[in-house]
N, C-alpha and C positions, 0 to 999 in steps of 0.2 A: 703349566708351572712357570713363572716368573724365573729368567736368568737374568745375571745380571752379575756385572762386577762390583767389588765393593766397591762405593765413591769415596774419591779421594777429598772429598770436601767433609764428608762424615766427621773424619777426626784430625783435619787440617784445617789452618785460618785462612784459607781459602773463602769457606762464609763466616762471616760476620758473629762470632760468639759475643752471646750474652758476658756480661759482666759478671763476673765470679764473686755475688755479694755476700755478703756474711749470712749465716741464719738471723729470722727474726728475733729478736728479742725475748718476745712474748714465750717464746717456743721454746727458748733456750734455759728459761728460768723455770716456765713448767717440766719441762724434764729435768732438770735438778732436781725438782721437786721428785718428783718421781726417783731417781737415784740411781736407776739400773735399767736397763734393756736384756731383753733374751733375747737373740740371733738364732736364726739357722740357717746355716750357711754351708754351701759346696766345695767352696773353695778349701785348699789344703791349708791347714791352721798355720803349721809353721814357716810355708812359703809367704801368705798374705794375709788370712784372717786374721791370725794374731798380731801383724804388726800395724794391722788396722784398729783393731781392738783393742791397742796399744795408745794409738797415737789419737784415738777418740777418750781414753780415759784421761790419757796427761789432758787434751785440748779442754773438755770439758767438768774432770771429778767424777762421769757417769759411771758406773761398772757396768761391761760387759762381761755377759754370760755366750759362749759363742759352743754351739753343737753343730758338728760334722758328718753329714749325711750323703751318698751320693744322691742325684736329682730326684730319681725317682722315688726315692725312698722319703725323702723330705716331704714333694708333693703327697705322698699317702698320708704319712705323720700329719702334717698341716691339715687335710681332710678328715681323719679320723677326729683329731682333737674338735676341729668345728661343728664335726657333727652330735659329739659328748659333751659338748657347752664348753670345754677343759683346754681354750688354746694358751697354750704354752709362749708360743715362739710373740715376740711384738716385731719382728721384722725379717727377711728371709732372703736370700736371693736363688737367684738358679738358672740353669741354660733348658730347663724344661718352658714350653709353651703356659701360658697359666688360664686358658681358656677354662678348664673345667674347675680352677678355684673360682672365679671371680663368677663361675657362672652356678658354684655352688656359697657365692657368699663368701670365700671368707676374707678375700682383697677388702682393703679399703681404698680408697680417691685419694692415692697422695704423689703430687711432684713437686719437685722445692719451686722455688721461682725464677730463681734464674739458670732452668732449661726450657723456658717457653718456648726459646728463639731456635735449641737444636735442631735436627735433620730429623725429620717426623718416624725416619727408621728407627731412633733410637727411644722414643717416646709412643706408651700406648696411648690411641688417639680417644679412650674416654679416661685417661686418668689414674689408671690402674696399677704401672708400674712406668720405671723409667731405666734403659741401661747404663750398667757399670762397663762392662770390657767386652772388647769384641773374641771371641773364639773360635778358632781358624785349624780345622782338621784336614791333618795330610799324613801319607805314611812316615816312619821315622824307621830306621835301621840300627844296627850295632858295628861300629864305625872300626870294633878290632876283629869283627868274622865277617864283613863285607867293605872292598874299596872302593872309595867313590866314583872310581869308572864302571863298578859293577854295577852298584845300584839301580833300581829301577828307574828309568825319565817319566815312564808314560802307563797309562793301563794298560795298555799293550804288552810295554815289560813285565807288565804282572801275571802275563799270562806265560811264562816263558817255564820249559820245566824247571831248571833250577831253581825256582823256586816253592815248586809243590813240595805241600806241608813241611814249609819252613814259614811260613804267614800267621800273624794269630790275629784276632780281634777283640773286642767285648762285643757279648750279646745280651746284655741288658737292653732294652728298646731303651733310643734315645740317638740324637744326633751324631754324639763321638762313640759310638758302637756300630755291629755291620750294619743294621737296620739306616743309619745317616748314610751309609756309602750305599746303598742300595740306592735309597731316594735322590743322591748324587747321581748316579747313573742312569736312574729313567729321566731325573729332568734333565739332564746331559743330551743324550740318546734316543731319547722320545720312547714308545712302549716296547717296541717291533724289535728296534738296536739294543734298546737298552736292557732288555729280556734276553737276547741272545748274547752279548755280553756278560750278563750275569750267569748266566748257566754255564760259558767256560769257563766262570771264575771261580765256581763251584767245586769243576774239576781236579780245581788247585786244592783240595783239603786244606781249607784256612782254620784254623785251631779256634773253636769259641773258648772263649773264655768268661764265666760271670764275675766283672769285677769293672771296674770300672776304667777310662780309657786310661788315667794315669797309673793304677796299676799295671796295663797290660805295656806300656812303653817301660815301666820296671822291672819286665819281665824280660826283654828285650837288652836291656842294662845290663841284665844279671847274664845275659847269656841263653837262655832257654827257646829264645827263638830268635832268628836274622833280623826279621822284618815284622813291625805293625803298620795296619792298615786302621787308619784312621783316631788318632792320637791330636792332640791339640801341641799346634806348634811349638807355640809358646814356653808349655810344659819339657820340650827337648832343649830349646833355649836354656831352660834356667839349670836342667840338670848336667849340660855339656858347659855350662859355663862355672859348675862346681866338680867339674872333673871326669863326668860319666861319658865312656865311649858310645856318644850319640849323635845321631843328625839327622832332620828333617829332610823333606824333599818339599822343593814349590813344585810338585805335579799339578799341572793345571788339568780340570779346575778341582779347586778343592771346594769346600764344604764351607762356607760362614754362618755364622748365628750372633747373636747377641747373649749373653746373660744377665739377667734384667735382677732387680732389689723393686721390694714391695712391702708394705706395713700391710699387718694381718687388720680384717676390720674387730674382731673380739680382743683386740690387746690388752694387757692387763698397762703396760706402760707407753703408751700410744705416743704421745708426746716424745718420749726417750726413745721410740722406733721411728720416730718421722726426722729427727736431728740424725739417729746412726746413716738412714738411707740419704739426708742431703749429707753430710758428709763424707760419703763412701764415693758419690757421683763428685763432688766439688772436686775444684782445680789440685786442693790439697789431696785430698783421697787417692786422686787418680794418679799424681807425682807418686804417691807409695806404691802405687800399684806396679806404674811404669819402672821404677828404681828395682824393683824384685823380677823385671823381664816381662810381665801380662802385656796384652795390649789396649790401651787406656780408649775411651772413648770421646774423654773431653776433646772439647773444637783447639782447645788451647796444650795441648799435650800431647806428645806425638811421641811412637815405644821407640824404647833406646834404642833396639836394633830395625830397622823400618821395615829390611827384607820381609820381616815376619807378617805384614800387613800388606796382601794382593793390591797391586798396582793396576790391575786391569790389563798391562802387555805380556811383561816375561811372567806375571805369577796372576792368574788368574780363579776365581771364585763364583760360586754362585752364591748369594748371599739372599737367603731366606728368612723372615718374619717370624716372630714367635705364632703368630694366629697359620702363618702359613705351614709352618710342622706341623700344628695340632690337627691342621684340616688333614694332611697327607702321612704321618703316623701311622694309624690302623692299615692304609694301604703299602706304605712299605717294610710293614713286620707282615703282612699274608706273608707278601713276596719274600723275604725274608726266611721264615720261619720253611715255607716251601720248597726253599733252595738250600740252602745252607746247616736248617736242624736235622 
């Protein structure tokens, strides 16, 4: 399994970004023509999609139609429809791997132009989709039932009793659920460590929860448990920064992914899904993104708060591929499912 810290040239001008050119023309006028775009999207409506969804209808006249799905749920949705002729969505994003759409058809080949030049991490290398924001999962706690000297630093402190069954997670497979921190821990750990680590962690009664990781750090908000284990930073960013007794921890390493934006290939408005996804990735998109706390990917856009993005010393990550969860998935939900259900 590839480790690796996230690079600091990914989403710094460190390298050389492309020029943030405007959409084609041709492109811009056919989707007019067309009038509207369907979305489906993971992201929270009223944190980002909708002020996305916003500032692409002022930009353009297009309407979006934007549905909210969590990942997994979408990926099924977007399969089912392709396989009934009936797709719905013209454009999608998500922090799920998209091996088995594209290899059921229902991607199309689109990246705007000016990400040729990005960091090939952020780019699938036939074509297939292209990332929005990086996603970065670490524990987060509730900041008025635990002090910051109590909190945990390390996996270690997670082993500590005071913390049995006070831990929750999601257990929907997928990266920001237990199944990512499993797959954290073997490639951490290797099999030998990382198995015997996982089996004291077991110990701890960690609370599943089916719901997704930003519900279960709202659960944590609310009170109902101390600590989550494996929540997107980000997500404690924006809700500590509107008041919520919250806080992240940079326990190294944590967990990186990408969330990627893709045009379905059966779009009804293809044209109006290939403008949504170059605007969502452009210089513009990614300033709305960063403005609301996520963390942006462009070369030219760096998150308001930097902590939030592994530096490779004090906050460290492994930063794994979308082709690389898809391959490793089924192997850490056995383990997973074995340990923990």
């Amino acid at each position: 399994m590839p480790r690796a810290a996230f690079p600091a040239c990914v989403c710094l001008a460190a390298l050389a970004a492309a020029p943030a050119l405007a959409a084609d023309a041709a492109l811009i006028e056919a989707a007019k023509k067309e009038g509207r775009v369907f979305w489906y999207t993971t992201l929270i409506l009223q944190q980002l999609g909708a002020p996305l969804a916003q500032a692409f209808e002022k930009k353009y006249g297009i309407r979006v139609e934007a549905t909210r799905n969590d990942p997994g749920e979408t990926a099924l949705r977007l399969l089912n429809e392709h396989r009934a002729a009936n797709m719905q969505a013209d454009v999608f994003d998500g922090s799920f791997a998209p091996a088995a759409l594209i290899e059921a058809g229902v991607l199309a080949k689109w990246q705007p132009d000016f990400v040729k030049d990005w960091p090939r991490e952020l780019l699938d290398p036939d074509g297939y989709w292209t990332a929005h924001r990086l996603t970065v999962m670490t524990p987060g706690y509730n900041t008025d039932l635990v002090k910051p000297e109590e909190a945990p630093k390390t996996w270690n402190d997670l082993l500590a009793p005071q913390w049995k069954g006070k831990m929750a997670w999601g257990i929907n497979p997928g990266v920001t659920a237990g199944t990512g921190f499993t797959g954290l821990a073997l490639a951490e750990l290797g099999e030998e460590k990382g198995m015997a680590f996982l089996r004291r962690l077991a110990a701890q009664d960690i609370t599943g929860l089916k719901i997704s990781a930003r519900a279960v750090l709202d659960q944590v908000i609310s009170g109902e448990y101390k600590l989550a284990l494996q929540i997107l930073n980000d997500n404690a960013v924006i809700s500590r920064n509107a008041g919520a007794p919250v806080q992240w921890i940079a326990m190294s390493p944590a967990l990186a992914s990408v969330s990627v934006i893709s045009v379905t290939a059966k779009a009804r408005n293809p044209n109006a899904g290939r403008l949504l996804a170059d605007f969502v990735v452009s210089e513009e998109g990614q300033k709305i993104a960063r403005d609301r706390d996520y963390i942006p990917v462009h070369p030219d856009v760096a998150p308001r708060d930097p902590r939030v993005r592994p530096d490779g010393a004090g906050f460290r990550a492994i930063t794994l591929s979308p082709q690389e969860i898809d391959r490793s998935m089924p192997r850490w939900k056995r383990v997973f499912d074995e340990l923990f259900r």
